[in-house]
C-alpha positions as CSV (number, residue, x, y, z in Angstrom):
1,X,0.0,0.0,0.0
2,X,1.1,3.5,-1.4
3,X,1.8,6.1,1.6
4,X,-1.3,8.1,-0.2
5,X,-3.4,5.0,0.1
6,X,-2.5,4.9,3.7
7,X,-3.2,9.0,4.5
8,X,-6.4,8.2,2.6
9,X,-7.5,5.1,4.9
10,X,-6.7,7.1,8.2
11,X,-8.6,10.1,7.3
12,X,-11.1,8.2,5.9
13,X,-11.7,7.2,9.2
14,X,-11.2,9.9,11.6
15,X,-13.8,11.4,9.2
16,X,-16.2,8.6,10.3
17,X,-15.2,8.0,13.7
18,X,-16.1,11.5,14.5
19,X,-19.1,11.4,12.9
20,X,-20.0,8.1,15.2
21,X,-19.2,10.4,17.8
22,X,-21.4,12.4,17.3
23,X,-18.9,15.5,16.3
24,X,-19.7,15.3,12.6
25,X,-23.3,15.5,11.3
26,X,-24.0,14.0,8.2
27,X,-26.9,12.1,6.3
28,X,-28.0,8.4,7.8
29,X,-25.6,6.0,6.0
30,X,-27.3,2.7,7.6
31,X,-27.1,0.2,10.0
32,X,-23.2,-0.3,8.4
33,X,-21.5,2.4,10.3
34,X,-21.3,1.4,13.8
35,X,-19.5,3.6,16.7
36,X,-16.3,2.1,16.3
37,X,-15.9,0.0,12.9
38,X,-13.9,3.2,11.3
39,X,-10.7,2.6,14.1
40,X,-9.6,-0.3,11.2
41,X,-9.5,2.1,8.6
42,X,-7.5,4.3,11.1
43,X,-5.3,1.2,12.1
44,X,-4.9,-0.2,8.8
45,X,-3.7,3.1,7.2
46,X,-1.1,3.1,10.4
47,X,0.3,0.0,9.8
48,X,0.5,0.5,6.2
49,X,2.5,3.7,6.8
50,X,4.7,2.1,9.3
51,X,6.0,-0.8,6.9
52,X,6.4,1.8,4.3
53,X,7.7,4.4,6.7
């Protein structure tokens, strides 16, 4: 995975996991987006960047 890739995964989710929070408001996305489930997109971009890194 590209560093870019990686930026893109842990923004990706921040940008949900503070919408779970409840700091972001956006549209209903479905029963999909739980509280945490965006913390592996934060985690996954991490690793990605520390093998690369």
């Amino acid at each position: 995975m590209s560093k870019t890739g990686s930026l893109v995964l842990i923004l990706v989710g921040i940008f949900f996991l503070l919408h779970n929070l409840g700091f972001l408001r956006f549209a209903q996305i479905g029963q999909l987006l739980q509280t945490w489930w965006p913390l592996a997109l934060i985690v996954v971009g991490a690793i990605g960047l520390a093998r690369k890194g």
